[in-house]
N, C-alpha and C positions, 0 to 999 in steps of 0.2 A: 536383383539388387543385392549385392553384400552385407551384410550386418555394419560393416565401418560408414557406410553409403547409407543404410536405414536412420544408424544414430545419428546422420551427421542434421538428416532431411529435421525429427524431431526437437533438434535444439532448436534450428531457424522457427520450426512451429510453434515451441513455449514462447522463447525470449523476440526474434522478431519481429520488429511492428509493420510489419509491410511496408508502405513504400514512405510511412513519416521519418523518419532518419533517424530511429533508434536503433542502434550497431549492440549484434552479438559480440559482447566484450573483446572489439577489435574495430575501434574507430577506421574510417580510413588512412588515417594519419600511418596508422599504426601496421595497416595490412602493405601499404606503401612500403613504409622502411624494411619494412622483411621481405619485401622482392624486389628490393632493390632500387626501388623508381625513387622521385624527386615527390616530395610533399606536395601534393594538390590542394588547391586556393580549395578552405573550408566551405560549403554552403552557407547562405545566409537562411534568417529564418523566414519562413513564408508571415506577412502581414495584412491581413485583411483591409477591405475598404474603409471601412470603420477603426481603422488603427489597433486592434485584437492581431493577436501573436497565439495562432493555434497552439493546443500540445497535447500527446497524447497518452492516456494511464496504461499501461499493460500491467491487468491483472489479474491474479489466481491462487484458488486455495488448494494447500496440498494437504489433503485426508489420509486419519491414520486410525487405530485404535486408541484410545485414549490410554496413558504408558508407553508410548513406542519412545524405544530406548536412543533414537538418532534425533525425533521431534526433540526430545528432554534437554539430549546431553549433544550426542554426536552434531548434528545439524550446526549448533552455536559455537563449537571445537573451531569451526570451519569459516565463521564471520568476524569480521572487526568490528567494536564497539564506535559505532559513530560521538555517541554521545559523553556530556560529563559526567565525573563519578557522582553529585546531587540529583542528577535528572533517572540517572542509570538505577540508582537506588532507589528515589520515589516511585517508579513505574512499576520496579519490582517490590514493593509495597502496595503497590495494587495489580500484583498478577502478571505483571508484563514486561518483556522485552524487545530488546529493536538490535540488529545486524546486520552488517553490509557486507554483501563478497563483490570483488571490485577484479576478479577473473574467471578464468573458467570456472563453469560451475561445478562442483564437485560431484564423482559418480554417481554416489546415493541420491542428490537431490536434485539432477537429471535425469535419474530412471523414474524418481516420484513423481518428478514434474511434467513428466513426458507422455503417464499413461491415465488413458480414461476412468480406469479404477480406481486409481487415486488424485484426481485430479476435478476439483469444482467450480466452477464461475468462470474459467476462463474468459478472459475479455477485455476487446480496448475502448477505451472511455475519451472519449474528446471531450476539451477542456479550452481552457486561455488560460493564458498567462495572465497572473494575477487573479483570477477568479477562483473561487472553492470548488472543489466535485468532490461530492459523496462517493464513496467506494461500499458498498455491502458487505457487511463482511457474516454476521453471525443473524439468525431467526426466522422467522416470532418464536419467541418463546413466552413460555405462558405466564412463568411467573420469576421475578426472581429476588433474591435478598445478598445486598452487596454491601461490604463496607470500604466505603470510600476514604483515601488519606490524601489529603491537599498540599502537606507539608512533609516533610520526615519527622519534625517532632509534634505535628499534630495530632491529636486526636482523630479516630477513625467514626467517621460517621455511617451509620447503620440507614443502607435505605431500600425499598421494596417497590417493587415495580411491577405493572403487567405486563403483560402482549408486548414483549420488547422485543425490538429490532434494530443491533449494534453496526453500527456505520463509524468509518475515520473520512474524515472532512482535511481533505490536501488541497492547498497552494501552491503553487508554484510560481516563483523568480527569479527572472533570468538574471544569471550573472556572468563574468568574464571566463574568459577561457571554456567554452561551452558547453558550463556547466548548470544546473539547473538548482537552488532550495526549495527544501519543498518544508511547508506548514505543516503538521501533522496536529488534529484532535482530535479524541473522542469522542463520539456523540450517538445519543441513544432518541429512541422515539418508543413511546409509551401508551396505553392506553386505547383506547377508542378513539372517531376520529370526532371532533365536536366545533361547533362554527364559532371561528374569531373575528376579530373587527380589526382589519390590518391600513392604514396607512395607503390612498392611490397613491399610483409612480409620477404623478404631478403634485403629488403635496396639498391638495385641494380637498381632500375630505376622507373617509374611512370608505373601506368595502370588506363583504363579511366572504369570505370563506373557512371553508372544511377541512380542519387540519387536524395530526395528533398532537401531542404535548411531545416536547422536547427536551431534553439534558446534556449539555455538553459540560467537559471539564477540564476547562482553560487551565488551570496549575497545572495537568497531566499533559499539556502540548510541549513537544517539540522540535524543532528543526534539522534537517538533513540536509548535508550539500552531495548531489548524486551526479556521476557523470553520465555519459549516454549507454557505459555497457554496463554502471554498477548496478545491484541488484537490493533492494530495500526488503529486509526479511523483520518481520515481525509475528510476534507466537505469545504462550503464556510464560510465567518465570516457573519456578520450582515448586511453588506456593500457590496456585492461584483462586483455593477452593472460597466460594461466597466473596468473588472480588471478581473486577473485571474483567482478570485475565482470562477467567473459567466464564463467565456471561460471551467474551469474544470468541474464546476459541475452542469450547465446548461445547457439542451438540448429542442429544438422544438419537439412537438411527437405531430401532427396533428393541432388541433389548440391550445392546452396546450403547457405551458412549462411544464419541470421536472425539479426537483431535486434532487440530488444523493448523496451520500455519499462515501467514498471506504473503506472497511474493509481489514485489512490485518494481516495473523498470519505467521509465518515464523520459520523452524526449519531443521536442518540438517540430513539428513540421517543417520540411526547408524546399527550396528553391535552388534551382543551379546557380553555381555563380555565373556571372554576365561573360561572356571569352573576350578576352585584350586584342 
């Protein structure tokens, strides 16, 4: 097998969702008009019995030392800002950024993305439409001290936490043109795990289960409109030390830190269309 034939096999393996219809940044629509053919009737999307609109998460973190100079700088050179300049700013008041590449992926962050060295969690995550999936992203870590900012002119609240484990909680909504938004928030789980008293799914009385404590942080959410081949890049900002950026996407790995990033492609399951 040639090297042109090796890279080509790797990119269907990052970005590919096997057979749910997320397209390596080349819808059909698209691979059609470059050879020529006539646009084929889109799929629809597959619907459960129960009225549920599968969809699926493709995700993965790409590891680095912590300083790599492409995670920092280069990498974000490379993305569009989805978001407004108030959200773009708040996020980076606590650590964080978000970027979208909406074509081929760029060489560096194909060969990151491609090899087992630098590459963690890979994984596809089933979901519905309109339901939340947790995505994993950063722990346990043992302990940590964050200050959080809810506004840009707020005040920075100081808060400490244990045994944390940073997850982003996505939505997603279908909309025209077949394309997907997706919810994006924050949310941490803390502590030990200790018994609550939750509400039955009949509304008739409480039951106790063993859960941790939890933290989300709605002001720091959100929204993305992604199509099937975009690519949803979120990392820390420039800043992120004792903020969330550095809680997400900083980890201890011996006597190094690391650095990570989270990629994410996202697309609903489909069905052939019906033949005329």
């Amino acid at each position: 097998m040639d090297g042109r034939a090796s890279r080509g096999m790797l990119i269907v393996g990052l970005f590919g969702i096997l057979s749910t219809g997320c397209h390596l940044f080349a819808p059909k629509a698209v691979l059609a008009k470059r050879l020529g053919q006539s646009t084929p009737e889109l799929p629809r999307a597959t619907v459960t019995p129960n009225g549920e609109t599968p969809v699926t998460f493709h995700t993965r973190l790409v590891d680095q030392p912590a300083g790599s100079s492409y995670l920092n700088a280069g990498l974000w050179d490379e993305t569009a800002n989805p978001l407004s300049h108030a959200q773009t700013t708040l996020l980076a008041l606590n650590g964080i950024r978000v970027g979208v590449i909406s074509r081929a992926p760029p060489a560096e962050l194909e060969r990151l993305a491609s090899s087992d060295a630098t590459v963690l969690g890979a994984m596809l995550r089933s979901g519905v439409i309109g339901g939340p999936r947790v995505i994993p992203i950063n722990g346990p870590i043992e302990s940590c001290q964050l200050g959080i900012q809810t506004a840009v002119t707020a005040a920075v609240q100081s808060k400490r936490f244990e045994l944390v484990e940073c997850g982003l909680t996505v939505t997603a909504t279908a909309l025209l043109d077949d394309k997907l938004k997706l919810h994006c928030e924050f949310q941490i789980q803390h502590g030990e795990r200790q018994p609550w008293l939750r509400p039955t799914s009949d509304g008739s009385g409480f039951a106790r289960t063993d859960a941790r404590a939890s933290e989300s942080f709605p002001a720091l959410a959100f929204d993305v409109t992604l199509g099937r081949s975009d690519l949803l890049v979120i990392g820390a900002s420039d800043d992120p030390v004792e903020k969330l950026g550095q809680a997400y996407f900083f980890a201890h790995a011996t006597d190094r830190i690391r650095q990570r990033v989270l990629l994410l492609q996202v697309g609903t399951h489909e069905q052939p269309a019906v033949p005329k």
